[in-house]
The first five atom37 places (N, CA, C, CB, O) and aatype in JSON, in Angstrom:
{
  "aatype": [20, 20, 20, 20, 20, 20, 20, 20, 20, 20, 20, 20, 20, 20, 20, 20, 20, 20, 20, 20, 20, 20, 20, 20, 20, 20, 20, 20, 20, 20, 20, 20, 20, 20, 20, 20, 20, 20, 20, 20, 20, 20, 20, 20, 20, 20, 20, 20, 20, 20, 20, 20, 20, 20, 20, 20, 20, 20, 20, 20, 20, 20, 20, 20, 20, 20, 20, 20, 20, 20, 20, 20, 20, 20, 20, 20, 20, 20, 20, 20, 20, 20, 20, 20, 20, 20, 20, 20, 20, 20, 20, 20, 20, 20, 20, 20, 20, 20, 20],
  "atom_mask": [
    [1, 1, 1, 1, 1],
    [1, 1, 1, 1, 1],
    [1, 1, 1, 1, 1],
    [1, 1, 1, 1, 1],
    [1, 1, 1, 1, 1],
    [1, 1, 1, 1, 1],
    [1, 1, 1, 1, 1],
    [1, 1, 1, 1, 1],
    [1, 1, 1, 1, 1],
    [1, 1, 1, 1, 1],
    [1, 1, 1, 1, 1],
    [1, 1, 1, 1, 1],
    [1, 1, 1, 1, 1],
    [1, 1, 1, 1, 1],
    [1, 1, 1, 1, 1],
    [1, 1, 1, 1, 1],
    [1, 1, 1, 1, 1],
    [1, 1, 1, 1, 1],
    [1, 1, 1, 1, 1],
    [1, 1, 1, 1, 1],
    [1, 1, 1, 1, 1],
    [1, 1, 1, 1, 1],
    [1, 1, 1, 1, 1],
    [1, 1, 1, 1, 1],
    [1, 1, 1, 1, 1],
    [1, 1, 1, 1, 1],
    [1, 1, 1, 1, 1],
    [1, 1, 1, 1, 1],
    [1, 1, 1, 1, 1],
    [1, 1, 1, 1, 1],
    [1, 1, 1, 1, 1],
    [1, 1, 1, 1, 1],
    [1, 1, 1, 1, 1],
    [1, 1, 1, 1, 1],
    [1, 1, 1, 1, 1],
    [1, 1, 1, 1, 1],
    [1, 1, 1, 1, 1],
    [1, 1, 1, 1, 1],
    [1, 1, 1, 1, 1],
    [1, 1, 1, 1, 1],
    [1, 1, 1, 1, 1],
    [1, 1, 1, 1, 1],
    [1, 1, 1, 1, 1],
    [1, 1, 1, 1, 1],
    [1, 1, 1, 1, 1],
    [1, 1, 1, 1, 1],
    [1, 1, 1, 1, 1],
    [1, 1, 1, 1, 1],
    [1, 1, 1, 1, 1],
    [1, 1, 1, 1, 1],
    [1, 1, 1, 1, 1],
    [1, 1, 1, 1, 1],
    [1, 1, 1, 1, 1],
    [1, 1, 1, 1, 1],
    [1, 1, 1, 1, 1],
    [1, 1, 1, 1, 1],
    [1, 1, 1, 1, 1],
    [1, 1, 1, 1, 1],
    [1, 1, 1, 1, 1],
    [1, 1, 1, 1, 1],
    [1, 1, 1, 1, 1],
    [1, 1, 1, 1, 1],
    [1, 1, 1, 1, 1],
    [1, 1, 1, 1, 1],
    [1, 1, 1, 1, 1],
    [1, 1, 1, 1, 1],
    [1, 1, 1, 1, 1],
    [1, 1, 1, 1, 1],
    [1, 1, 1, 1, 1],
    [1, 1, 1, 1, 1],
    [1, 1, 1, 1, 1],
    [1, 1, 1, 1, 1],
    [1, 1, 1, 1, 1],
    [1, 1, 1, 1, 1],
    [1, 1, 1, 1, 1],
    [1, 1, 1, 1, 1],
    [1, 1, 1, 1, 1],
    [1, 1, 1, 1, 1],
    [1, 1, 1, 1, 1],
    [1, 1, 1, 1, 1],
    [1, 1, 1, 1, 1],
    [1, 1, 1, 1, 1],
    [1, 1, 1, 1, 1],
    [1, 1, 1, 1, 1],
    [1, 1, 1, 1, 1],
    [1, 1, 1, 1, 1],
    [1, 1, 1, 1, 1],
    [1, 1, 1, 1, 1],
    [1, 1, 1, 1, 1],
    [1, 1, 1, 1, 1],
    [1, 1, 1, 1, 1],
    [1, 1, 1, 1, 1],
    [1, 1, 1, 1, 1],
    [1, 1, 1, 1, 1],
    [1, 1, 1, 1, 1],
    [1, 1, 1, 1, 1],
    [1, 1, 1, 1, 1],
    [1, 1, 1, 1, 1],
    [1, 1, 1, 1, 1]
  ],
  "atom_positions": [
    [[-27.51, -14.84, -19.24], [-26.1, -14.66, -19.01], [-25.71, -13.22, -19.28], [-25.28, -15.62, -19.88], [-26.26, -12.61, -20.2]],
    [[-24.72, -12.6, -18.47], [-24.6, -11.09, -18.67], [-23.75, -10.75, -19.89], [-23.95, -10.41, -17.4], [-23.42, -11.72, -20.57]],
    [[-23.55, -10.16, -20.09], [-22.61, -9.37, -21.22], [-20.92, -9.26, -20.64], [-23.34, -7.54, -21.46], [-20.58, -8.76, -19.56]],
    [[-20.06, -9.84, -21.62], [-18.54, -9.05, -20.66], [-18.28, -8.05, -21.03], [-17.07, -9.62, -20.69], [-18.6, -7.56, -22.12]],
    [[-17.59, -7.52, -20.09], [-16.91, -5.97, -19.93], [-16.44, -5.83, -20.24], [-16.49, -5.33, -19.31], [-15.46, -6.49, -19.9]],
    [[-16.18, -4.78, -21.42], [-15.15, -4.16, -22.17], [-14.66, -2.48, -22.03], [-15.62, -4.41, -23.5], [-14.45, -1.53, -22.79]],
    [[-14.61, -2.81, -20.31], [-14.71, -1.56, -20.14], [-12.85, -1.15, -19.69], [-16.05, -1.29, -18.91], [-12.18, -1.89, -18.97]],
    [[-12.35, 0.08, -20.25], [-11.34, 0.54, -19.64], [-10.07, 0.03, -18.84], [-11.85, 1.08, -19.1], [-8.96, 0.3, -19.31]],
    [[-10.16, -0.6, -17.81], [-9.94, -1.67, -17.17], [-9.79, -3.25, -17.13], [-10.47, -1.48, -16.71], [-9.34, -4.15, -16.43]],
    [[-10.64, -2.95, -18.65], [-10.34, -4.85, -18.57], [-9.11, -5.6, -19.42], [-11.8, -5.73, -19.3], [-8.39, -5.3, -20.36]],
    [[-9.25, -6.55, -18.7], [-7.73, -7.35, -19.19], [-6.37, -7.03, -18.84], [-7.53, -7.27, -20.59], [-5.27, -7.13, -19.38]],
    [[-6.95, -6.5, -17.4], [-5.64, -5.57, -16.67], [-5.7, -5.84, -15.37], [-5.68, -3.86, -16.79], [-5.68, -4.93, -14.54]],
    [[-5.78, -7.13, -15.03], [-6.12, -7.53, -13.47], [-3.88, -7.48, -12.68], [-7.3, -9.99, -13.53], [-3.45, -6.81, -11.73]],
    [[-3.3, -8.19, -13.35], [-1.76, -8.2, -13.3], [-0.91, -6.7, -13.19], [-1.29, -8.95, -14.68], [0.07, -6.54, -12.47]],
    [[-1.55, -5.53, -14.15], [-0.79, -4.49, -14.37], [-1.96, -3.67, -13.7], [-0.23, -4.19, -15.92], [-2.1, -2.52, -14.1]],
    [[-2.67, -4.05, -12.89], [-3.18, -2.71, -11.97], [-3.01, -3.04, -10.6], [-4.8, -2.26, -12.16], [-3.53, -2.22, -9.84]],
    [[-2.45, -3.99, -10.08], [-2.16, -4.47, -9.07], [-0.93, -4.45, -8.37], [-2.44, -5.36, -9.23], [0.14, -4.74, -8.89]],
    [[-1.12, -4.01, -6.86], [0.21, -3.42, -6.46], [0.49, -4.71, -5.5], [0.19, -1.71, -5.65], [-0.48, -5.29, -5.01]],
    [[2.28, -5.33, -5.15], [2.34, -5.89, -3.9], [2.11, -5.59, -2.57], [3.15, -6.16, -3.84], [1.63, -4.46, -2.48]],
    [[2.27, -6.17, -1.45], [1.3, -6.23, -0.6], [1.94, -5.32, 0.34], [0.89, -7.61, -0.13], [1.43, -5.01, 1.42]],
    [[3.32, -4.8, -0.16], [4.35, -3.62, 1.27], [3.74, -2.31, -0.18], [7.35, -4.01, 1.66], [4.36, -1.26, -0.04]],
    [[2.91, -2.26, -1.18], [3.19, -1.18, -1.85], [1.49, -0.5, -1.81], [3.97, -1.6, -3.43], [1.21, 0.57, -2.36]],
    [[0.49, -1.37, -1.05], [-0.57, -0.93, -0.92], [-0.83, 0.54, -0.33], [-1.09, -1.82, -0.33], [0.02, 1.18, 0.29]],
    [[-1.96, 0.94, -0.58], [-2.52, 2.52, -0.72], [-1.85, 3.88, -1.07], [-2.99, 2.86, 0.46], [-0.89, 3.78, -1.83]],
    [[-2.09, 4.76, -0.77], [-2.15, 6.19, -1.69], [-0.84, 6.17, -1.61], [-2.95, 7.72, -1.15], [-0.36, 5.6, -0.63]],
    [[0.01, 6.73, -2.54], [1.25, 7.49, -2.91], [1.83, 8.85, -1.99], [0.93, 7.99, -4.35], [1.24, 9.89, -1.69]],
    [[2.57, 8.61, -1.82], [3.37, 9.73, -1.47], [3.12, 11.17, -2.05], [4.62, 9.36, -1.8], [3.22, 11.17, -3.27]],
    [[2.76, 12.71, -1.37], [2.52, 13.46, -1.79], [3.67, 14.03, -3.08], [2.18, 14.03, -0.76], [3.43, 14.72, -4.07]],
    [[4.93, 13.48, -2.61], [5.69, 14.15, -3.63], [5.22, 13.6, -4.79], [7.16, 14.03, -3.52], [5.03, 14.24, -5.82]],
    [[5.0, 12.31, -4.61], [5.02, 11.78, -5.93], [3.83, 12.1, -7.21], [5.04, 10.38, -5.62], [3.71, 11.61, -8.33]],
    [[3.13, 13.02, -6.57], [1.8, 13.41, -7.17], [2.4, 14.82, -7.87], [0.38, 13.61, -5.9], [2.03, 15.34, -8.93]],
    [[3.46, 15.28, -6.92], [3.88, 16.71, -7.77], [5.38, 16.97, -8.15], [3.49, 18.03, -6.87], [6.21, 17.87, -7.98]],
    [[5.29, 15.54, -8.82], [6.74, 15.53, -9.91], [6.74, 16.51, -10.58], [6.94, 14.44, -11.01], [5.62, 16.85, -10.97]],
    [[7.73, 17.24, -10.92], [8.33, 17.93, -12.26], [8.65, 17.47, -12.97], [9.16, 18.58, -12.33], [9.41, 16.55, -12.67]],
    [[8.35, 17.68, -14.59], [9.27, 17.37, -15.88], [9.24, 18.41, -16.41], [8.93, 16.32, -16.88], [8.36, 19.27, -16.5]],
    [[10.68, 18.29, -16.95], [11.64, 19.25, -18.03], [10.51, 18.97, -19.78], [13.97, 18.24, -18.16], [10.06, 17.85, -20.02]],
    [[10.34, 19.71, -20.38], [9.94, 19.47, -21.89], [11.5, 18.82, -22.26], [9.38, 21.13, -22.92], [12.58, 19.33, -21.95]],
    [[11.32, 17.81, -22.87], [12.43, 17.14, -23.56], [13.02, 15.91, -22.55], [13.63, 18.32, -23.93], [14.06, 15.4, -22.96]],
    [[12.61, 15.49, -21.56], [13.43, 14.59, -20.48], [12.57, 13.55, -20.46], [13.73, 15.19, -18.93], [11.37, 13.64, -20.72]],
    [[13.23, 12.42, -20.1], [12.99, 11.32, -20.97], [12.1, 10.66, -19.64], [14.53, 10.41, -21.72], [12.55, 10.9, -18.51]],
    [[11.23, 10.08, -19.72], [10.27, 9.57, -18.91], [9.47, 8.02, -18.89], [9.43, 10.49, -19.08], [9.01, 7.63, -19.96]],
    [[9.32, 7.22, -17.76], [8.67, 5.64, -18.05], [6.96, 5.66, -17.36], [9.87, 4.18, -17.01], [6.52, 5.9, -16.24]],
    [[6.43, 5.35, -18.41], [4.85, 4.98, -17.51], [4.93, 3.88, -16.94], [3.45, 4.78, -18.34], [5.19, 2.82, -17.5]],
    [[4.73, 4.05, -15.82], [4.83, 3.17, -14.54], [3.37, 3.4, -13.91], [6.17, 3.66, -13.43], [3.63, 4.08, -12.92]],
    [[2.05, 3.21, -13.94], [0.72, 3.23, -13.73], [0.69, 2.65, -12.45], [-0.12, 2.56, -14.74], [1.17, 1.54, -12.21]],
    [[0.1, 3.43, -11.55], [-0.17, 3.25, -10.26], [-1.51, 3.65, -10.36], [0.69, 3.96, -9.26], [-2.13, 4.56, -10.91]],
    [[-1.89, 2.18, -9.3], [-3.6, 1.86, -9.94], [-4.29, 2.65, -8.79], [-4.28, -0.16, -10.02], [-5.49, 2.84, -8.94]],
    [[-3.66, 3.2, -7.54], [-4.47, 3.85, -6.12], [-4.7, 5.18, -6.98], [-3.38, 4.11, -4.32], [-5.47, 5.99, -6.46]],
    [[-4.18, 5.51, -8.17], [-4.56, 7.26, -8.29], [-4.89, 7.12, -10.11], [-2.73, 8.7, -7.75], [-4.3, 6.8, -11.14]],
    [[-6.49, 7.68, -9.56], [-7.71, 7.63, -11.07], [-7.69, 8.5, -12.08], [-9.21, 7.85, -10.77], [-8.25, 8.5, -13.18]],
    [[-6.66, 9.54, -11.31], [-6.55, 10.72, -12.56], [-5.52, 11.03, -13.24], [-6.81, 11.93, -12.22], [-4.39, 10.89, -12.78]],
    [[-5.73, 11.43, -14.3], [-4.52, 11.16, -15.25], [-3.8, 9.63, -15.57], [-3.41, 12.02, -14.66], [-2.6, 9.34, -15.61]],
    [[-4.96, 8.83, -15.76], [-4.13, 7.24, -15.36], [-4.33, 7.21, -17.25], [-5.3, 5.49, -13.91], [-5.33, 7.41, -17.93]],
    [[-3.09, 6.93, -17.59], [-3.19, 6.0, -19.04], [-3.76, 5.02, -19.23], [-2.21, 5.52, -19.5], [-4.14, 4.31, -18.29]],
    [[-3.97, 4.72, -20.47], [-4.89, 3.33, -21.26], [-3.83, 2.19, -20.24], [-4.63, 3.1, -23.72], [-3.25, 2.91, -19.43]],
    [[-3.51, 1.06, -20.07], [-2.86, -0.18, -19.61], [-1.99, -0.56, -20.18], [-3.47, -1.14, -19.53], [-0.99, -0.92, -19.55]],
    [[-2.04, -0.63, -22.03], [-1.32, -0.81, -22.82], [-0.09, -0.34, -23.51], [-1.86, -0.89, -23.23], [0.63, -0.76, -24.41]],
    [[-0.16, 1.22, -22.38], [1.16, 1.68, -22.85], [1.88, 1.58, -21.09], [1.07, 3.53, -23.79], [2.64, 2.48, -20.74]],
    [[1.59, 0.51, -20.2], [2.4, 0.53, -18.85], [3.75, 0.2, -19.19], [1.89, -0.52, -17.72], [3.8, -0.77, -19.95]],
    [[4.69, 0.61, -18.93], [5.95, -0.01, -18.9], [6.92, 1.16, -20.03], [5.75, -1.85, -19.49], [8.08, 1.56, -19.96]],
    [[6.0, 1.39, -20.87], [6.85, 2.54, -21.97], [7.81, 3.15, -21.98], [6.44, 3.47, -22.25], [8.46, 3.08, -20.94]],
    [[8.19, 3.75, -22.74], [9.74, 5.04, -22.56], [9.4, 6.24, -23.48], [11.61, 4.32, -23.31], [9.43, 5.95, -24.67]],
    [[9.19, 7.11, -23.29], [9.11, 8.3, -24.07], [9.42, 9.46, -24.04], [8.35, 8.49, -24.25], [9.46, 9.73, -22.84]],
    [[9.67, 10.28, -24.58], [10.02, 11.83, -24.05], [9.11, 12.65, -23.55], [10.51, 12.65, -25.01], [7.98, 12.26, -23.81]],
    [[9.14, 13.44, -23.05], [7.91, 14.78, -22.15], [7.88, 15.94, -23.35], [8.78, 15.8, -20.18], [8.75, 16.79, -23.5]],
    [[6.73, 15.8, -24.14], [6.66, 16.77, -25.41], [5.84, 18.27, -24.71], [5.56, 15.87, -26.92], [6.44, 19.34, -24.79]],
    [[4.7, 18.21, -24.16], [4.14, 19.11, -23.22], [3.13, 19.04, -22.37], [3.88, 19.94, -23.69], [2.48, 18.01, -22.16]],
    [[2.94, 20.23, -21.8], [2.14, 19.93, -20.69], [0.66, 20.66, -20.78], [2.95, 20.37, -19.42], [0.36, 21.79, -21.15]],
    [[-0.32, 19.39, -20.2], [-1.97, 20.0, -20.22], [-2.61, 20.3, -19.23], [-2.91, 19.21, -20.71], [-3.33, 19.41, -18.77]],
    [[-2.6, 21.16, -18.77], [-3.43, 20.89, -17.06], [-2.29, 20.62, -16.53], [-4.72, 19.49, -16.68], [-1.19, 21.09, -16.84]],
    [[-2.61, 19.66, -15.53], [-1.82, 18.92, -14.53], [-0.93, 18.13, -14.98], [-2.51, 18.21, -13.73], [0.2, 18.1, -14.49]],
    [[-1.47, 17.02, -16.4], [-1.16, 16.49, -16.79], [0.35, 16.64, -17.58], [-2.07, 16.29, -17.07], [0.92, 17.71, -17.42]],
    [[1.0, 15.61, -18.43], [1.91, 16.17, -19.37], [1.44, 15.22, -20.36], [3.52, 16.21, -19.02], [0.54, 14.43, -20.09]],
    [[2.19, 15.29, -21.89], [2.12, 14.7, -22.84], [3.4, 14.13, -23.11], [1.62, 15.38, -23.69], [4.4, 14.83, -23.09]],
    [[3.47, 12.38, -23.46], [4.27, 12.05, -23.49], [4.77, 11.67, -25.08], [4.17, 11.34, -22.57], [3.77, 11.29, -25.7]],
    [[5.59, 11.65, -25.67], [5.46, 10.72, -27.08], [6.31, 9.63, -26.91], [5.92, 11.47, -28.51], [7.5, 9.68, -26.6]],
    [[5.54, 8.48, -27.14], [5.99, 7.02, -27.27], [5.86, 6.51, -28.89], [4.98, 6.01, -26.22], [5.15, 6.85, -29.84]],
    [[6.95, 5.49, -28.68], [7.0, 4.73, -30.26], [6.24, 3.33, -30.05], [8.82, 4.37, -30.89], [6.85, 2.34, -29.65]],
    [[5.15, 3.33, -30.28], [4.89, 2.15, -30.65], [4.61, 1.29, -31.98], [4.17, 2.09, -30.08], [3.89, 1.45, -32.97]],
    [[5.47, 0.36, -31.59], [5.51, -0.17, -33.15], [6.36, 0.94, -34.06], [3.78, -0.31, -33.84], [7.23, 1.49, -33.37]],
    [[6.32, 1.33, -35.23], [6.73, 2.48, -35.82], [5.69, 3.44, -35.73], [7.15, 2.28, -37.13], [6.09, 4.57, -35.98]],
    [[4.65, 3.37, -35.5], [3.78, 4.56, -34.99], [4.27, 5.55, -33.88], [2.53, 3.99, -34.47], [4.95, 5.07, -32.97]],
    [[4.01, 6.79, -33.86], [4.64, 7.31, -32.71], [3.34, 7.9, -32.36], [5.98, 8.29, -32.86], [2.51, 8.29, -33.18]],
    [[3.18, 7.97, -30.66], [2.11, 8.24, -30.03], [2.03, 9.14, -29.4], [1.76, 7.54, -29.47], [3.15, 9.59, -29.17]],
    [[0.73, 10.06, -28.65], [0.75, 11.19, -27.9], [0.22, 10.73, -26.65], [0.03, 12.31, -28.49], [-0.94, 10.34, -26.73]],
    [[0.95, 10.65, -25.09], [-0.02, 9.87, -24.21], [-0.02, 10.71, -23.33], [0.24, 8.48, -23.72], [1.07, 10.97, -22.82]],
    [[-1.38, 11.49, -22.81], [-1.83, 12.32, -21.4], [-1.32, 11.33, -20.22], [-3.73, 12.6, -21.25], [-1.91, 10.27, -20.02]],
    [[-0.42, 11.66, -19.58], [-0.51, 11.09, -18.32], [-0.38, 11.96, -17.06], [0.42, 10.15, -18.29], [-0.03, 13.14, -17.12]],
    [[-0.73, 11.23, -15.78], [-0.4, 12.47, -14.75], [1.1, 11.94, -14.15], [-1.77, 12.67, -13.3], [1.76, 10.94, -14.44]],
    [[1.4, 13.19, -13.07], [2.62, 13.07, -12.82], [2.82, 11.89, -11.98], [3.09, 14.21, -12.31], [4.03, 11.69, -11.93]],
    [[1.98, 10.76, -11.09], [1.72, 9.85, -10.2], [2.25, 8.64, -10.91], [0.29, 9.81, -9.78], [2.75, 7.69, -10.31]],
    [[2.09, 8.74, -12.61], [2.13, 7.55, -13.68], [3.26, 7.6, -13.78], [1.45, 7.54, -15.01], [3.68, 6.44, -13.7]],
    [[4.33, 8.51, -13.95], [5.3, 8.65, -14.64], [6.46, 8.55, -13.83], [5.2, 9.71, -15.3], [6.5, 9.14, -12.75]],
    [[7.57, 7.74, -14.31], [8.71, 7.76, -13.24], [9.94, 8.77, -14.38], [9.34, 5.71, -12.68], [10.02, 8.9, -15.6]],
    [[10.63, 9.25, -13.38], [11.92, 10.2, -14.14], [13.16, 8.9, -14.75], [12.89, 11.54, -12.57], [13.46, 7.86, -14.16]],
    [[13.6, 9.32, -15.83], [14.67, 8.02, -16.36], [15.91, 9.04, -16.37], [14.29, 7.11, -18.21], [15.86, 9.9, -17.24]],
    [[17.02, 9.04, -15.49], [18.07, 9.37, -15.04], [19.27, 8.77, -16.81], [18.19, 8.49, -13.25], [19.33, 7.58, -17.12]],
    [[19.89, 9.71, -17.5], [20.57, 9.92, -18.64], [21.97, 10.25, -18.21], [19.91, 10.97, -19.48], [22.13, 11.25, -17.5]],
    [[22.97, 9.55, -18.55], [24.17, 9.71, -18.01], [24.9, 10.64, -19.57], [24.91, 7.97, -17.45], [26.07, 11.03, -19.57]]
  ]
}
């Protein structure tokens, strides 16, 4: 009998999966979002694009845009009372509009 996978990906069959009008690659803009340092941002993980993709467990989040690595940015999220540092790319991240 084989071994299960505990790889990266697992236990994420629901949150890597897109509906069926939202299938394949993203929109070019959406690959070259801007963020402000300080503007408030949601990981929203879109499973067609491999780079810069966050762990699974922080999909859905809210955090601020602390800085930027590469391509990437750094986000800080609260989880739990822990507060976290999460690399994501700009494809992951949706802008959260502050009135």
């Amino acid at each position: 009998m084989a071994k299960m996978s505990h790889g990266p990906r697992s236990g994420s069959r629901m949150k890597m999966t897109k509906g069926i009008k939202e299938k394949g690659m993203p929109k070019v803009n959406d690959l070259m979002k801007n963020f402000e340092i300080g503007e408030k941002a949601a990981i929203v993980i879109n499973p067609s694009v491999h780079s810069g993709m966050p762990f699974h467990n922080f999909q859905g989040l809210t955090g601020t845009v602390v800085d930027r690595q590469g391509e990437c940015y750094i986000i800080s999220v609260n989880v739990g009372s822990v507060e976290k540092h999460i690399i994501a790319g700009p494809a992951h991240l949706k802008k959260l509009v502050t009135n």
